[in-house]
C-alpha positions in Angstrom: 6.6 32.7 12.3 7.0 29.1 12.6 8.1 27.7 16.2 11.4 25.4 16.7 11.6 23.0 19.3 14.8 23.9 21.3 17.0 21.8 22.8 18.2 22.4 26.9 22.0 22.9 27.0 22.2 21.6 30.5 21.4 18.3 29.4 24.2 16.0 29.9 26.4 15.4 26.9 25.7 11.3 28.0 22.1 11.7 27.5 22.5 13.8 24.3 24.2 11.1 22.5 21.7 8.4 24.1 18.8 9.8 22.3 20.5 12.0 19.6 19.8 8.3 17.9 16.6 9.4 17.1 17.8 13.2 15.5 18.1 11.5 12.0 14.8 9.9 11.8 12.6 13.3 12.6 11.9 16.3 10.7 13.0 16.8 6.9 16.1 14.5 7.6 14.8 11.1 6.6 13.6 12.4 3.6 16.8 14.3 2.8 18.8 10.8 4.1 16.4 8.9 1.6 16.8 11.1 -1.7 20.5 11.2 -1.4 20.5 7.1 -0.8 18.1 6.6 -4.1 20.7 9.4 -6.1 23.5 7.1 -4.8 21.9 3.9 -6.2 22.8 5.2 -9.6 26.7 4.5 -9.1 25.4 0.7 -9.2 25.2 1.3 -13.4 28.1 -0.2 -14.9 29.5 3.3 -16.2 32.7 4.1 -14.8 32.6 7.9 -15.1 29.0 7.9 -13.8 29.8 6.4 -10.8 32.7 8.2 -10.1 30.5 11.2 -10.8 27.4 9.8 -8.8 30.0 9.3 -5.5 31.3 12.4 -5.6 27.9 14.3 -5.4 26.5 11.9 -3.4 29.6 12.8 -0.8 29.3 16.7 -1.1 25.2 16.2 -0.6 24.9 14.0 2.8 28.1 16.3 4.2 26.7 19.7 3.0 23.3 18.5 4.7 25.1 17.0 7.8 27.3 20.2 8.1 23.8 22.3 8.3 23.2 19.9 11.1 25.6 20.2 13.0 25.2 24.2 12.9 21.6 23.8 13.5 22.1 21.5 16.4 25.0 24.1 17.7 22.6 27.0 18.1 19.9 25.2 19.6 17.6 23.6 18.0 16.3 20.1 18.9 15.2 19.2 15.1 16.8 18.7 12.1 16.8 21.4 9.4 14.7 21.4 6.3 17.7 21.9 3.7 21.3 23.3 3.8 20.4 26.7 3.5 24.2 27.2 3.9 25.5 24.9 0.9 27.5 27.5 -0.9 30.0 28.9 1.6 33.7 28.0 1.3 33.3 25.5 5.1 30.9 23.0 3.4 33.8 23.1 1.0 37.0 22.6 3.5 34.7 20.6 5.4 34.5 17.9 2.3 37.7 18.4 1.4 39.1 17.7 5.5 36.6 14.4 5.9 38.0 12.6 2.2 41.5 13.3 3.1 40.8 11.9 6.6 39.3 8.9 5.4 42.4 8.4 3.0 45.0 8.3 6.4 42.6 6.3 7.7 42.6 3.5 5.1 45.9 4.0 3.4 48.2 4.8 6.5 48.2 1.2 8.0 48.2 -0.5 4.5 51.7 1.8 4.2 53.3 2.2 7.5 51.4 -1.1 9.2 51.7 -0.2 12.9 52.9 3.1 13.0 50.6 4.1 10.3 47.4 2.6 12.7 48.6 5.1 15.5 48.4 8.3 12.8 45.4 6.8 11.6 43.8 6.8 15.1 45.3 10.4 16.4 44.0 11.7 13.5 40.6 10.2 13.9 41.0 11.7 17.2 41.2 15.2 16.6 38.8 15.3 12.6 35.8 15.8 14.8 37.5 18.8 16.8 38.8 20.0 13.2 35.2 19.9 11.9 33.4 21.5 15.0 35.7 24.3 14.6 35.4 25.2 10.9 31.7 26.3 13.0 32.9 28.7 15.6 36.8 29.8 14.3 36.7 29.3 10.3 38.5 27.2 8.1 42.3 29.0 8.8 41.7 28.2 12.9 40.5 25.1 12.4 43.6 23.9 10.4 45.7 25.2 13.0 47.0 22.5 15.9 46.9 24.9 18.6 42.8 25.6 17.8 42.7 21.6 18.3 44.6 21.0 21.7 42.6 24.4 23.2 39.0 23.7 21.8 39.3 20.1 23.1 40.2 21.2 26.8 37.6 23.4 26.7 35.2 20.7 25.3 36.7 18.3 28.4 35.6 14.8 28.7 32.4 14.9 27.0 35.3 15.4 23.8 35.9 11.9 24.9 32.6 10.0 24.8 31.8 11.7 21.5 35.2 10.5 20.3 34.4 7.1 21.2 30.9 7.5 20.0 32.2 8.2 16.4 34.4 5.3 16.4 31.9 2.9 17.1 30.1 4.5 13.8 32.8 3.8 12.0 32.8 0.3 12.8 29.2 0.0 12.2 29.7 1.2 8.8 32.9 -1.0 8.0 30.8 -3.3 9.2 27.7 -2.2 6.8 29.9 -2.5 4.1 31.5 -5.8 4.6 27.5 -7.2 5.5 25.7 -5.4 2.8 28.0 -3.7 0.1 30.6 -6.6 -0.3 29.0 -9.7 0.8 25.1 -9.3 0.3 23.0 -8.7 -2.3 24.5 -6.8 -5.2 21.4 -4.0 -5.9 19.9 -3.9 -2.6 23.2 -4.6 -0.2 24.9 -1.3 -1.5 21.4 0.6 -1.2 21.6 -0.9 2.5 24.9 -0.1 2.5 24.6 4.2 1.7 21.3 4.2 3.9 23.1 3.4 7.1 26.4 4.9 6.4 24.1 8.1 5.4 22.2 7.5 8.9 25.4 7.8 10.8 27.2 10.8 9.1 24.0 12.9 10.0 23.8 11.3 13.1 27.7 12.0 14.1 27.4 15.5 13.6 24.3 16.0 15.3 26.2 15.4 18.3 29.3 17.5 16.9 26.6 20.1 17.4 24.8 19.3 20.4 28.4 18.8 22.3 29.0 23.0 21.2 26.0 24.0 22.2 26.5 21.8 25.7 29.7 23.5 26.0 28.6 27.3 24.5 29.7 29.1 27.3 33.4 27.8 27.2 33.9 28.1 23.8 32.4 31.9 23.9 29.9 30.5 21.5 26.3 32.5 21.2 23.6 29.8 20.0 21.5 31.7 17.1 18.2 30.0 19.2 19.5 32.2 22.5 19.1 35.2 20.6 15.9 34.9 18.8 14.9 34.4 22.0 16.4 37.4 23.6 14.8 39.5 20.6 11.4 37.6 21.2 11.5 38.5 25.1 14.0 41.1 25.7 15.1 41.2 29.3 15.7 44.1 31.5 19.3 44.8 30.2 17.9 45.3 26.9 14.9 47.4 28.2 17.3 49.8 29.4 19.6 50.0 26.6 16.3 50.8 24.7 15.6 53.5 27.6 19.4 54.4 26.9 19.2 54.9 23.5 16.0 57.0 23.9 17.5 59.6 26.0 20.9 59.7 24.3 18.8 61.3 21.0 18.5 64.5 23.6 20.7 64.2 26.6 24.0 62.2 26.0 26.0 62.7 29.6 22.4 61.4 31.3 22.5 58.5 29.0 26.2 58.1 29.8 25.1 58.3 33.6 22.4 56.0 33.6 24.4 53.3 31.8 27.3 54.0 34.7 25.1 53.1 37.3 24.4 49.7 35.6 27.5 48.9 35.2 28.4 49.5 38.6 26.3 47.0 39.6 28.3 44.0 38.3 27.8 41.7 35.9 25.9 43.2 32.6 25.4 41.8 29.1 28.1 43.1 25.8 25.9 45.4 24.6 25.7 47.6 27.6 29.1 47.9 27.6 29.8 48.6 23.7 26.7 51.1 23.5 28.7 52.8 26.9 31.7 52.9 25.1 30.0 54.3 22.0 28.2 57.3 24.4 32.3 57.7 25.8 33.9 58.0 22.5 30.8 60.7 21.4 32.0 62.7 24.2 35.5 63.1 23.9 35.9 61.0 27.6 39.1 58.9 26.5 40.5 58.8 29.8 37.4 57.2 31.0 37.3 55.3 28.1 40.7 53.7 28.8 39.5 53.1 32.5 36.0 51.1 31.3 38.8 48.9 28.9 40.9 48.0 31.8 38.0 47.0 33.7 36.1 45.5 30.9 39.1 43.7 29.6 39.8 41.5 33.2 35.9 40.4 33.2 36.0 39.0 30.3 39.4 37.5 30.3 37.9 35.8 34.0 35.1 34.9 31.9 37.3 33.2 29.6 36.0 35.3 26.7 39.9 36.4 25.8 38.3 36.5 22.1 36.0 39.2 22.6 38.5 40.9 25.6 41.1 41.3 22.3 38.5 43.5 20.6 38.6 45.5 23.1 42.2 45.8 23.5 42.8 47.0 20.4 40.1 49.6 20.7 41.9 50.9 23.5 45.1 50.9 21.5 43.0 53.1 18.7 42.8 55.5 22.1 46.1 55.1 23.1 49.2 53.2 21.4 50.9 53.0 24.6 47.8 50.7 26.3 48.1 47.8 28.4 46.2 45.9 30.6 47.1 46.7 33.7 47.6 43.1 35.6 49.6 40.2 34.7 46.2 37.7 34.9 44.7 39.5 32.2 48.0 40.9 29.6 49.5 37.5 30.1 46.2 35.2 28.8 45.8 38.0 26.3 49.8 37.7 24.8 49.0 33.7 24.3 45.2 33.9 22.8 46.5 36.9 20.1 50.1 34.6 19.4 48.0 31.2 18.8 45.4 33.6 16.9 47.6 34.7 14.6 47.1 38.4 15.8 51.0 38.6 15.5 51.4 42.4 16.1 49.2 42.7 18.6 51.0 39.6 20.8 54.4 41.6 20.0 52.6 44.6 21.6 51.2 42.7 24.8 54.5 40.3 25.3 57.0 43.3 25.2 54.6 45.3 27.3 54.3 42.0 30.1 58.1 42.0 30.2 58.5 46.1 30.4 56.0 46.4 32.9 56.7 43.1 35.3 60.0 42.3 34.5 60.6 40.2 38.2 57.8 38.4 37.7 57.7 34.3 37.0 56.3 34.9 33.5 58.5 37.7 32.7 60.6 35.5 30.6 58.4 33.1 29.2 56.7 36.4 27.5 60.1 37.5 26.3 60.2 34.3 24.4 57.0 34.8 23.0 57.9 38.3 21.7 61.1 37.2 20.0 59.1 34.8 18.2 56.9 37.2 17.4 60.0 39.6 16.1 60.9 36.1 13.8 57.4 36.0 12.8 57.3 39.7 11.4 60.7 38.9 9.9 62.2 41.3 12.5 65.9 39.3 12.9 68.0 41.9 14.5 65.1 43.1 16.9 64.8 39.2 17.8 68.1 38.7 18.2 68.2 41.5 20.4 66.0 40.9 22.5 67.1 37.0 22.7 70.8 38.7 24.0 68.9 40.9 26.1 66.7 37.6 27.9 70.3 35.8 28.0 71.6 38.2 30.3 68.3 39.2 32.4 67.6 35.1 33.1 70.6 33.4 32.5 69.6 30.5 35.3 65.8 30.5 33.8 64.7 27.6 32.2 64.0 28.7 29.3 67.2 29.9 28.6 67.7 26.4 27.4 65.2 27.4 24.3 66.4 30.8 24.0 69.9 30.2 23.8 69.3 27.8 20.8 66.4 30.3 19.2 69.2 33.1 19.4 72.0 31.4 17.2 69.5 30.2 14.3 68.6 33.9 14.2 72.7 34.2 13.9 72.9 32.3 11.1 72.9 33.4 7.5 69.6 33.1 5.2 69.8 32.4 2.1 67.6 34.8 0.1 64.3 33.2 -1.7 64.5 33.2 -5.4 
């Protein structure tokens, strides 16, 4: 099997986009960068339909290519990839569609709205590259969502910042490109000029789209593909147990069960330990002890920052037990937000209700009321919401957020008219 050279995570983002320069000039990309630049050369025949058609594919070829870059340079790897293997799924698609209507604000919104229309222009330039990284990691309905943005960028930090900045000094170059080559020099050779460097750039921007995820992996709960080839090339002595684990489980169960215990006594140990512990737990009929693993699972990996991951295993608990909760407000609290901006609506209900039964003195006991009555409104559940939002009213009357409640509770009030 043919080796990849990998890239180090721990390099600074800086240093990334210092020599990430170089990323579209190595390895299969020049000559992808070159074939699409010739096939683009066409639109320069005096055919209207052709070049309309010629444009088009030449846009969904360099950002289907680019888009395989910038998952190749998320999971690891230092080189550019030798074709979009990926070219059919429906992101390469919403990721086309997301970069031509961003484009369009960005030219037509000043020509419209003059100042005003600049400042949408440059918010939205501001968050397209945080839209695209995320169609990677959360899919196309997270990555249209608002609250995906404003979380994956915090978690991103400043480096978000120098790549932003990066990306609109590439969009100068090319409006410059354009105006040099394309509009101004000469009339064959200026617009071949002209798709070569804007080509160039494109790959080059999301190169670092990918190099910044797999900088920031670990915050966005992000596995790199090139970490686990290498953990199946060189398993480590986690996964030499679970081996040992799954050997003696074929004879002895409860000693498999045991052996995994004592590991996971020990502290920190890798998702695999615990699901195949859970697994031996379930086999046995041990649901209380299953319930007790959840609990303790669940605030690691909400700690962690993996809330993701510490939803799955909420709701397997809840398959145990309807009535589960985590037992601390650090870890049901974090929980109630990540499933409410996830759009895991039924299972924020549960957790929000549940933070306001359980603590109901506590500072967030009210903020998670909110958030369940908006859950009830989401579910269509108007008298249960407007229950509750009475309920809040009297419990917290001198809470600030009876300034939203108050207002939440008499649109609920009013009359809907039905949908034809």
């Amino acid at each position: 099997m043919p080796r990849h050279a990998l890239a180090d995570a721990g390099m600074p983002f800086g240093e990334r986009a210092r020599i990430g320069w170089r990323y579209p000039l190595r390895g299969a990309a020049p000559m992808t960068i070159g074939a699409i630049t010739l096939f683009e050369s066409v639109a320069f025949l005096p055919i209207t339909g052709l070049k309309l058609l010629v444009i088009a594919l030449g846009w969904v070829a360099i950002y289907t290519y680019a888009f395989e870059c910038l998952r190749h340079s998320a999971d690891g790897y230092a080189d550019p990839p030798e074709m979009a293997i990926n070219s059919e799924d429906k992101t390469s698609v919403a990721l086309i569609l997301i970069q031509l209507t961003g484009t369009a604000i960005g030219v037509l919104a000043p020509v419209f709205f003059g100042v005003p229309g600049l400042l949408v222009s440059l918010v939205f330039a501001f968050v397209l590259p945080v839209i695209t990284m995320s169609l990677t990691f959360d899919g196309v309905g997270a990555a249209l969502n608002p609250a995906t943005w404003v979380a994956a960028i915090r978690r991103f930090g400043s480096p978000y910042l120098l790549l932003f900045a990066v990306m609109l000094v590439s969009s100068l170059l090319q409006a410059a490109a354009q105006y040099a080559m394309k509009d101004h020099g000469p009339t064959f050779f200026g617009t071949l000029g002209y798709y070569l460097v804007a080509n160039y750039l494109t790959v080059y921007n999301f190169h670092l789209m990918g190099a910044l995820i797999h900088h920031r992996h670990e915050a966005l709960g992000y596995h790199p593909a090139s970490m686990a080839i290498a953990e199946a090339a060189e398993p480590d002595d986690d996964m030499a147990l679970l081996s040992h684990v799954n050997l003696i489980a074929r004879d002895d169960v409860p000693a498999a069960t045991d052996i995994l215990t004592e590991r996971l006594r020990e502290g920190l140990a890798p998702p695999a330990l615990h699901s195949r512990y859970r697994e031996l737990l379930r086999a046995q009929g041990r649901l209380p002890e299953l319930l007790v693993h959840g609990q303790i699972w669940i605030a690691a990996l909400v700690v962690a920052k993996e809330t993701r991951r510490a939803l799955g295993v909420v709701q397997d608990c809840l398959g145990v037990d309807p009535a589960f909760l985590p037992d601390d407000t650090l870890t049901c609290g974090p929980l109630a937000d990540t499933a409410a901006h996830g759009g895991m609506t039924r299972l924020a209900l549960h957790l929000a209700l549940g933070y306001l039964r359980t603590w109901p003195r506590d500072m967030g006991a009210a903020h998670y009321g909110l958030l369940a009555l908006r859950m009830h409104e989401r579910l269509g559940q108007i008298a249960e919401a407007a229950a509750l939002g009475r309920r809040l009213l009297a419990d917290y009357p001198e809470h600030p957020l009876a300034a939203d409640i108050g207002p939440l509770l008499a649109t609920l009030a009013t009359p809907r008219k039905a949908s034809p």
